[in-house]
NUTOR-143117 format. One record per residue (C-alpha): residue number from 1; residue in three letters; chain; y negated, x negated, z negated. Coordinates in Angstrom, 1 decimal. Layout:
// NUTOR-143117
pos,code,unit,py,px,pz
NUM,ALA,A,Y,X,Z
...
END
This chain:
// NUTOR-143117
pos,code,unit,py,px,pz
1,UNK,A,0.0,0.0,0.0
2,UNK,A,-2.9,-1.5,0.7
3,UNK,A,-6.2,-1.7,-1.4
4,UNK,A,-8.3,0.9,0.8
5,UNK,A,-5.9,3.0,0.2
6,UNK,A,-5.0,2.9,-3.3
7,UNK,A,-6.4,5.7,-5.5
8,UNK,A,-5.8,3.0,-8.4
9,UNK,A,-8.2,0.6,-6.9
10,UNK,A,-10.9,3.6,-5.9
11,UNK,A,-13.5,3.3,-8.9
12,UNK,A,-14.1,7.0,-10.2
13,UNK,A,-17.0,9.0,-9.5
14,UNK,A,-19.7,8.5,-11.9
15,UNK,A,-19.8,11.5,-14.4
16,UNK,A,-23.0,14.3,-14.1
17,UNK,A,-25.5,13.5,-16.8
18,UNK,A,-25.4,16.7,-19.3
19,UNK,A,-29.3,16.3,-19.5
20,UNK,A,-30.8,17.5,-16.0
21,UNK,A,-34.5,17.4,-14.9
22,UNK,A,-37.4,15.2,-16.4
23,UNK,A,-37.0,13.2,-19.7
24,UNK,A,-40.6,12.8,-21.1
25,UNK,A,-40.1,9.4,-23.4
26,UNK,A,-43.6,9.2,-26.0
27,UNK,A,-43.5,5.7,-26.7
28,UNK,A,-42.2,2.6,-24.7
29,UNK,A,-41.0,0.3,-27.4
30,UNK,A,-37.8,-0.4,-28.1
31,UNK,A,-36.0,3.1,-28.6
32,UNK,A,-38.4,4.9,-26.2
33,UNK,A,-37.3,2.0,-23.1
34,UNK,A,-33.8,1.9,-24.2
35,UNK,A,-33.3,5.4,-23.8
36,UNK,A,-35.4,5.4,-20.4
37,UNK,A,-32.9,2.8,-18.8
38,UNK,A,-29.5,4.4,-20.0
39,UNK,A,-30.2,7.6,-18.3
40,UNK,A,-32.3,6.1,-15.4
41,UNK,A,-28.7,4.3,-14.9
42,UNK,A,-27.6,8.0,-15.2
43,UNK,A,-29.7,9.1,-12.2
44,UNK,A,-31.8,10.7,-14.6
45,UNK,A,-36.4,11.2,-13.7
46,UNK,A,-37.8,9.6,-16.7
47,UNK,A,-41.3,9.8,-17.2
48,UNK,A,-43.1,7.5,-19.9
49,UNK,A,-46.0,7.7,-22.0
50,UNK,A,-47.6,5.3,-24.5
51,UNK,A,-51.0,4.8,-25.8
52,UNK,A,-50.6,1.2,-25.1
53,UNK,A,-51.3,0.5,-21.4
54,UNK,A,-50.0,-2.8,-21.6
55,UNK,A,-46.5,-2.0,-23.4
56,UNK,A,-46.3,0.7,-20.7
57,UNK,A,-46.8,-1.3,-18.3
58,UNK,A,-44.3,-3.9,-19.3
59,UNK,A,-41.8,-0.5,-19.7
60,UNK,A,-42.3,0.4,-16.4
61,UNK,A,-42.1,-3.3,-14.7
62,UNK,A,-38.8,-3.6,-16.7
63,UNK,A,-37.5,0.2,-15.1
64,UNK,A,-37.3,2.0,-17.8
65,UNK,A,-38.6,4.9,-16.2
66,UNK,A,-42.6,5.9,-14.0
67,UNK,A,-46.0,7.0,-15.4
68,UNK,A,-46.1,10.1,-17.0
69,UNK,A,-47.8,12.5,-14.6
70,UNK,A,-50.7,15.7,-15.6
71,UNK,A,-48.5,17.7,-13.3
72,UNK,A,-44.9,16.7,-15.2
73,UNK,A,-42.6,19.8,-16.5
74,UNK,A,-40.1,17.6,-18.9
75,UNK,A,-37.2,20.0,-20.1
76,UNK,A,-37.0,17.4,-23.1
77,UNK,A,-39.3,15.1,-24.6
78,UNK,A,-38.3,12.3,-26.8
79,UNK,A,-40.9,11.1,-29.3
80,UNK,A,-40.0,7.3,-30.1
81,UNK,A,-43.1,6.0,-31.7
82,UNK,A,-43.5,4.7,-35.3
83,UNK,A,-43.3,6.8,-38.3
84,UNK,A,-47.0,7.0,-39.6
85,UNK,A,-47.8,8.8,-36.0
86,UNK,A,-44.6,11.1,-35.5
87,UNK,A,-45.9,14.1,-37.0
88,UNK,A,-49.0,14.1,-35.0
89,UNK,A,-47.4,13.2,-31.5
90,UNK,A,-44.4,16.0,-32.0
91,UNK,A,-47.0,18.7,-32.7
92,UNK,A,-48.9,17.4,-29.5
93,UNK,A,-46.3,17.2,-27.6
94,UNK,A,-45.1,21.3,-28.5
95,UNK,A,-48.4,22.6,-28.2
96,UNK,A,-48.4,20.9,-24.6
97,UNK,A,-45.1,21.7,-23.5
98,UNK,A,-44.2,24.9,-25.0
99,UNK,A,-41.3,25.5,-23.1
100,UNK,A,-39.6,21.7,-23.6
101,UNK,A,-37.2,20.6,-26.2
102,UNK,A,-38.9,18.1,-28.5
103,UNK,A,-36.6,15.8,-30.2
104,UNK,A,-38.2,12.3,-31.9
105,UNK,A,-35.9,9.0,-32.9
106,UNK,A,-37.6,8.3,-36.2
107,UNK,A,-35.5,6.7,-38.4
108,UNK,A,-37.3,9.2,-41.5
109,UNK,A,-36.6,12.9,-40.9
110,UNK,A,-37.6,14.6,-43.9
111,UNK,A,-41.3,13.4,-43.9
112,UNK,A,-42.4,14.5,-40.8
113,UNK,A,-40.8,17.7,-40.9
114,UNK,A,-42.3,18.5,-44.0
115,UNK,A,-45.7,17.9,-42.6
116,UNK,A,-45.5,19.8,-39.1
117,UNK,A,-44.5,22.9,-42.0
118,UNK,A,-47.4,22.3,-43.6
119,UNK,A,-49.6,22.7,-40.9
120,UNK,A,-47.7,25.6,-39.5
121,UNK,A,-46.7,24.5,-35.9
122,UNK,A,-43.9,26.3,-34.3
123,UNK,A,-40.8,24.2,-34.8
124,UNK,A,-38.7,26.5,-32.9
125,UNK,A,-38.1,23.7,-29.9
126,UNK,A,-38.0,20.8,-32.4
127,UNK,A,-35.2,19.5,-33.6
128,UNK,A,-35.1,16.0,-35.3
129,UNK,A,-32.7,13.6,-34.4
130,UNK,A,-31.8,9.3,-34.9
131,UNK,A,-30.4,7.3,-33.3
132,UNK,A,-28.3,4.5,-35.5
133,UNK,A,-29.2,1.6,-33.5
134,UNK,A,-31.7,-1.3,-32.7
135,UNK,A,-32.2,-5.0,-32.6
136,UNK,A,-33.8,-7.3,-34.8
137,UNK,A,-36.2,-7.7,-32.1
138,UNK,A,-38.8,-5.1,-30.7
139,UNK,A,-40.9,-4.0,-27.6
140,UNK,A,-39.6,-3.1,-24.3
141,UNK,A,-38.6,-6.5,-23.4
142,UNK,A,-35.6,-6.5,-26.1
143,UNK,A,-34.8,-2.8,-24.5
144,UNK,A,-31.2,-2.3,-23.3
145,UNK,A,-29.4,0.8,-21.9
146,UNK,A,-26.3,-0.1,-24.2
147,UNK,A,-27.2,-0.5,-27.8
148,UNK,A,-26.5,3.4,-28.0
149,UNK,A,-23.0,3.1,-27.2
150,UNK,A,-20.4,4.0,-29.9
151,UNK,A,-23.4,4.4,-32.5
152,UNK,A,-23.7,7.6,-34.5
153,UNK,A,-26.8,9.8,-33.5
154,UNK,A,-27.5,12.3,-36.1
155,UNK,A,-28.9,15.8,-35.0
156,UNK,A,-30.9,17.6,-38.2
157,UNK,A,-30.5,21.6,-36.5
158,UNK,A,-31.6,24.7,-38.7
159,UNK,A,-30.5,28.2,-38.5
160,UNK,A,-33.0,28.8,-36.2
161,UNK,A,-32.1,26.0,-33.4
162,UNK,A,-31.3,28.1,-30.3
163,UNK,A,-27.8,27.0,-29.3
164,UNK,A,-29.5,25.6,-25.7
165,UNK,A,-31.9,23.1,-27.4
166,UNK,A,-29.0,22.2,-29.6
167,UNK,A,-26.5,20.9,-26.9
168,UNK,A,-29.8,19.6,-24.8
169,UNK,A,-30.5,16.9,-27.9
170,UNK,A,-26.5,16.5,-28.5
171,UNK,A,-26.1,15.9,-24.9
172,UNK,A,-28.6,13.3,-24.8
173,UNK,A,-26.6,11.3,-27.3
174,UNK,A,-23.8,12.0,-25.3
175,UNK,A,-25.2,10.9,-22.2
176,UNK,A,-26.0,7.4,-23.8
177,UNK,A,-22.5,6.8,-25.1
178,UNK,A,-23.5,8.1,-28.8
179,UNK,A,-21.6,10.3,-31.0
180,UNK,A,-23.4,13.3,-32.5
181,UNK,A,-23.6,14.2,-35.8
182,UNK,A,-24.9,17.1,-37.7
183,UNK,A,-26.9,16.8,-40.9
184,UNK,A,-29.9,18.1,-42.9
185,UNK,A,-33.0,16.0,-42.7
186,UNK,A,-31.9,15.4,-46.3
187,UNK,A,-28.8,14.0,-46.1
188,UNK,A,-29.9,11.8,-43.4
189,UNK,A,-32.2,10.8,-45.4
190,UNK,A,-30.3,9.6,-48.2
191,UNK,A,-27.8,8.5,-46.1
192,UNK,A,-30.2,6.0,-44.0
193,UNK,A,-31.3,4.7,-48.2
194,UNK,A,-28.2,3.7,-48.4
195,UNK,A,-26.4,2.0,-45.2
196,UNK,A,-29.8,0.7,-43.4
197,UNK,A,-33.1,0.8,-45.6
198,UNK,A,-31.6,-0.6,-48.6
199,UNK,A,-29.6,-3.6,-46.6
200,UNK,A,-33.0,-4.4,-44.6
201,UNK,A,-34.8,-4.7,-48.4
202,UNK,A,-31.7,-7.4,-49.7
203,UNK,A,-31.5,-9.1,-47.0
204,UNK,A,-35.2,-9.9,-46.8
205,UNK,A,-35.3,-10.8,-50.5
206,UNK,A,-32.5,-13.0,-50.4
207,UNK,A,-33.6,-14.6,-47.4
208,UNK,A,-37.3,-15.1,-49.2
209,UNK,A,-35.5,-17.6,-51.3
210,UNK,A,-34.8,-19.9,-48.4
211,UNK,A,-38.8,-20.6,-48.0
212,UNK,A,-39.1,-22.6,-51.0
213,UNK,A,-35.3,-24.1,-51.0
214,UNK,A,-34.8,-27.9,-50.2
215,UNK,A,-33.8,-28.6,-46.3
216,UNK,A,-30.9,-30.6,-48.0
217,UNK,A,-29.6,-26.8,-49.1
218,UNK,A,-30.3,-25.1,-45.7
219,UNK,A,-27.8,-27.7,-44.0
220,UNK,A,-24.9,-26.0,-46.0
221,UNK,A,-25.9,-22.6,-44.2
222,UNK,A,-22.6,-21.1,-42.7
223,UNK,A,-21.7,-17.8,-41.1
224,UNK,A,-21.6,-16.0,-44.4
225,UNK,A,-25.1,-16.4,-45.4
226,UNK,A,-26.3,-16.0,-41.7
227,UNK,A,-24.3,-12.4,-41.6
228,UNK,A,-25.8,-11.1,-44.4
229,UNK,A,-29.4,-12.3,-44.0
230,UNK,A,-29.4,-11.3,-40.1
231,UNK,A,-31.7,-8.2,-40.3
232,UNK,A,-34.7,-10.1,-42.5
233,UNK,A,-35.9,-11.4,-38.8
234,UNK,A,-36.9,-7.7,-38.9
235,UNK,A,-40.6,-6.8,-37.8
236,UNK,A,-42.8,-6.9,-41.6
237,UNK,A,-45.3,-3.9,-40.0
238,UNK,A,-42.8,-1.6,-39.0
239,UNK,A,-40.6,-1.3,-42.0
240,UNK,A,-43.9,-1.3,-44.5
241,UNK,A,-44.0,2.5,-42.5
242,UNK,A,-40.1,3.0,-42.8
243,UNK,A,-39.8,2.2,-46.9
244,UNK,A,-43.3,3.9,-47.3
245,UNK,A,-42.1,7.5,-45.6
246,UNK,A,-38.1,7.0,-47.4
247,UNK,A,-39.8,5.6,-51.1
248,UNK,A,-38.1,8.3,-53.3
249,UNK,A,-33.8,8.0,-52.1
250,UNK,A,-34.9,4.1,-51.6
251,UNK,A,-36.1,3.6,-54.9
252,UNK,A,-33.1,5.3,-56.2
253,UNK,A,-30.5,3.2,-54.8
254,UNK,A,-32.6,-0.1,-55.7
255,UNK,A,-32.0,1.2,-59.5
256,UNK,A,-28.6,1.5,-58.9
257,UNK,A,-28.5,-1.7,-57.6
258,UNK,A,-30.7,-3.9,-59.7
259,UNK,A,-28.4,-2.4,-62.4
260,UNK,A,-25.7,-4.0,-61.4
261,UNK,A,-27.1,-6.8,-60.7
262,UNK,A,-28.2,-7.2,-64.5
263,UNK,A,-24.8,-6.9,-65.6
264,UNK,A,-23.7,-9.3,-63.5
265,UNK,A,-26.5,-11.5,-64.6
266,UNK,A,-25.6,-11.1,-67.8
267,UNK,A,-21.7,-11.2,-67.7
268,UNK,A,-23.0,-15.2,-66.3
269,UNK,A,-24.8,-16.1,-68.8
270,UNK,A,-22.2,-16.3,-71.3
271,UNK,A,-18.9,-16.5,-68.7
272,UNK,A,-16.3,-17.3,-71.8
273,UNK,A,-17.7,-13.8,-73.7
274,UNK,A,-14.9,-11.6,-74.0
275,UNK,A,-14.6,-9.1,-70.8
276,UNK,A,-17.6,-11.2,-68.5
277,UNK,A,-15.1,-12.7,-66.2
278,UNK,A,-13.2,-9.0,-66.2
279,UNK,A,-17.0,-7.7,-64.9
280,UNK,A,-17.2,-10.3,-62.4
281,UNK,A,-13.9,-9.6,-61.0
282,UNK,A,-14.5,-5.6,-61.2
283,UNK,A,-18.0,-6.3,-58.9
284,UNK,A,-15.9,-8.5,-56.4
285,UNK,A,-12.9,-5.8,-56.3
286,UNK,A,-16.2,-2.6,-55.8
287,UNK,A,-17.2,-4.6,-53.3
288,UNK,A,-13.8,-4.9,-51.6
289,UNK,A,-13.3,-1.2,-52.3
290,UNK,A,-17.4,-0.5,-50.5
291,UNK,A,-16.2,-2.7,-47.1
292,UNK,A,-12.8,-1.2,-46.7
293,UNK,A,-14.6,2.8,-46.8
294,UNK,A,-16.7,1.2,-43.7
295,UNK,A,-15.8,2.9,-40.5
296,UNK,A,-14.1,0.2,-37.5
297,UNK,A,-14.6,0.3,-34.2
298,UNK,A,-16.0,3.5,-32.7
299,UNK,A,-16.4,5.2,-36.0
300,UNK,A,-12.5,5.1,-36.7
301,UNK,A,-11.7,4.3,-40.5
302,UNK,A,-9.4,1.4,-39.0
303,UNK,A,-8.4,-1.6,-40.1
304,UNK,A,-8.1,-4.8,-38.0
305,UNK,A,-7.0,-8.7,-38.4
306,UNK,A,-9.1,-11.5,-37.5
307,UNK,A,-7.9,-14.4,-35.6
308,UNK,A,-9.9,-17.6,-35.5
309,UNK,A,-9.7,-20.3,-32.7
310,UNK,A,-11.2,-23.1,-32.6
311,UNK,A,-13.6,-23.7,-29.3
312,UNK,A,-14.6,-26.7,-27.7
313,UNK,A,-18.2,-27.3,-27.7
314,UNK,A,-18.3,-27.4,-23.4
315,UNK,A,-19.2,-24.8,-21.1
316,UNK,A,-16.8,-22.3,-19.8
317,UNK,A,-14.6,-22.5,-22.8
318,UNK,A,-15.2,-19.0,-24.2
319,UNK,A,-14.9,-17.3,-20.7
320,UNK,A,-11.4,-18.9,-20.8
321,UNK,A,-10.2,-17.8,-24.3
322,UNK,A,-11.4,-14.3,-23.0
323,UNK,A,-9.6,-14.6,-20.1
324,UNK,A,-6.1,-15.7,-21.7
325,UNK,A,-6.9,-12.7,-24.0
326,UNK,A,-7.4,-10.6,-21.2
327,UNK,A,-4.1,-12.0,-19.5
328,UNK,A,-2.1,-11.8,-22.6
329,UNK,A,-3.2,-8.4,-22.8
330,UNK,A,-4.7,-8.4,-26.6
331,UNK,A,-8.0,-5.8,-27.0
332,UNK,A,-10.5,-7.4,-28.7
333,UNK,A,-12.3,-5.0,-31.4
334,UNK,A,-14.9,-7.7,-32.1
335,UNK,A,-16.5,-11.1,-32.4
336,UNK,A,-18.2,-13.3,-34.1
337,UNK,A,-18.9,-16.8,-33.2
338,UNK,A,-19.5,-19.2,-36.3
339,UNK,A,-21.2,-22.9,-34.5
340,UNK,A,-21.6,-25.5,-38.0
341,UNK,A,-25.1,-27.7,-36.6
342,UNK,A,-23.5,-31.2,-35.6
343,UNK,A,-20.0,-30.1,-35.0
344,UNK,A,-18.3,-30.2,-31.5
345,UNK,A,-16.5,-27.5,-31.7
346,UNK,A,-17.2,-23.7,-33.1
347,UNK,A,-15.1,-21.3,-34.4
348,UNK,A,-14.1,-17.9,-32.7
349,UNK,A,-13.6,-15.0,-34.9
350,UNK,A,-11.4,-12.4,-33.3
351,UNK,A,-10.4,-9.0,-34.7
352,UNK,A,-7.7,-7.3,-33.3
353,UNK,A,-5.2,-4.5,-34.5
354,UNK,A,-2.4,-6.3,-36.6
355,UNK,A,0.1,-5.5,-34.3
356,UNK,A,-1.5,-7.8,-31.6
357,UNK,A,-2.1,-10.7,-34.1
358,UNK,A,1.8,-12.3,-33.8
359,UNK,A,1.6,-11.9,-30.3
360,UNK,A,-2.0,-13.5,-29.7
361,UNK,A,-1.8,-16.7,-31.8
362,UNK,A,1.7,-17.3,-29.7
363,UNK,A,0.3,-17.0,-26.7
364,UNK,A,-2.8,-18.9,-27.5
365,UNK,A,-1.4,-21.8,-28.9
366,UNK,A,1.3,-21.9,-26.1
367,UNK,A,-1.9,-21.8,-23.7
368,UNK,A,-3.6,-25.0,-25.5
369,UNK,A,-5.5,-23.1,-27.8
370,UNK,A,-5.7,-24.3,-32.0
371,UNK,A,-6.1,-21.7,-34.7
372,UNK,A,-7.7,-22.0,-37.6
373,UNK,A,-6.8,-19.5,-39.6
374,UNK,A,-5.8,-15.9,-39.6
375,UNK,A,-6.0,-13.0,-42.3
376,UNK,A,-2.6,-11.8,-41.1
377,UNK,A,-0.3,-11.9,-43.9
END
């Protein structure tokens, strides 16, 4: 059979987006030109509007969408601009376009919702949503179309959200490879205290104590401290916005936490005191307990093995390891790459189901490859 015939080798018809007509994007930073390539790729009109010319401009050389136009009739409208303004551009952009569904992508829902009440605006075509997803860097030049995919997007309906402008927002996230999910703007809320505004808050205040450290400690720097200090490259300005409109769920969790901390503090001041090493090993074990509740790949509560190889320090060695994966048929769920500053070689940190683990450091090492070590028991 030959290839032009092959129905195997024919690449499948791309899918219909589920959001038809013109997407009105406020805002052309990172979110706002994200969104605007993803369903550009999708076929998609996406019109753009920003109250910096220049970002806009920079949007729009980068194709994440045209120029708004006076004469545009967007069937949505995504608000992606920073917290302090939400309120005032959503009620803008209802009173202009009374018959579009107004979503925004702020990563605060209860704030601005409680606002546009207070002023009495007609909410009936609004519905808040978020998108669980960014980069530690900003602006439409770090935009991609694929930081959406397999992220959760939550959807904060009422009782009053006509079914329609429901599954226009939901189909949205499904469009850019998100999953939906339903909450109050309360839960999300709380939620987003927890799993994003409280991490970005440690991880800038342990980083902080690198600025005074000796360059003799920063050499020791390995892939654990870099992991969990990742997100304090974050931009100062914007989060000053995000803390300010989440203060009351972030405070609380901050309590919890400097609690613990104390206890710890004080189990190490006096390690030989009866029960301190018991409370050191109960916040280790917590911690354990906190990382294994996390959902794997695609949201699944799933469990995989890592896999470390060691890579040579030349060019073209990981496209090979990936490609004696790829021939030995293992899936890999993720990676992280861990490069020690003066070393010639790094350190490749696979994870694949545990099933594949036996199989993968075979084939490896019968193809060349060394491992270093492997969680597999």
């Amino acid at each position: 059979m030959t290839l032009e015939n092959s129905s195997a080798a024919r690449p499948a018809p791309p899918l219909a987006p589920r959001v038809q007509g013109t997407v009105r994007i406020v805002g052309s930073g990172l979110l706002g030109a994200s969104i605007g390539h993803a369903l550009r790729a999708l076929g998609v009109d996406v019109a753009l509007d920003d109250t910096s010319p220049s970002q806009l401009r920079l949007a729009i050389d980068y194709g994440a969408g045209r120029a708004a136009r006076d004469d545009d009739d967007p069937a949505l409208i995504v608000v992606a601009v920073p917290p302090d303004v939400t309120a005032d551009v959503i009620e803008r952009e209802l009173r202009r376009h009374p018959q579009a569904v107004v979503t925004d992508v702020a990563s605060v829902k209860l704030q601005p919702l409680r606002r546009l009440r207070e002023r009495g605006v007609d909410l009936t075509h609004y519905i808040g949503s978020h998108p669980l997803a960014g980069r530690e860097r900003g602006g439409a030049i770090a935009a991609r179309a694929d930081i959406f995919v397999g992220r959760p997007w939550v959807v904060c309906r009422d009782e009053e959200t006509p079914a329609r402008d429901l599954a226009l927002v939901e189909g949205l996230a499904l469009d850019l490879g998100a999953t939906p999910l339903e909450m109050t703007p309360e839960e999300h809320d709380a939620a987003v205290a927890l799993m994003s505004h409280v991490p970005q808050l440690i991880a800038s205040l342990l980083a902080a104590r690198f600025v005074d450290a000796p360059d003799g400690f920063l050499r020791l720097a390995g892939q654990g401290v870099r992991d969990t200090t990742r997100i304090a490259a974050s931009a100062p300005e914007l989060w000053v916005q995000i803390l300010g409109a989440n203060a009351a769920p972030v405070a609380s969790v901050l309590d919890a936490v400097a609690g613990d901390l104390a206890d710890v503090a004080d189990a190490l001041r006096a390690p030989e005191a009866p029960g301190a090493r018991r409370s050191i090993a109960d916040t280790i074990k917590r911690g354990n307990e906190g990382v294994e509740r996390l959902p794997g790949k695609h949201g699944q509560n799933r469990r995989f093995e890592t896999v470390v190889v060691m890579v040579d320090d030349r060019p073209g060695q990981l496209g090979r390891l990936f490609g004696d994966l790829g021939d030995l048929e293992v899936n890999v769920e993720d990676l992280r790459l861990e490069h020690s500053p003066g070393a010639l070689f790094g350190l490749a940190e696979i994870s694949v189901v545990p099933s594949a683990v036996r199989p993968a450091i075979a084939g490896l090492e019968s193809r060349g490859w060394k491992i270093a070590s492997t969680t597999h028991d």
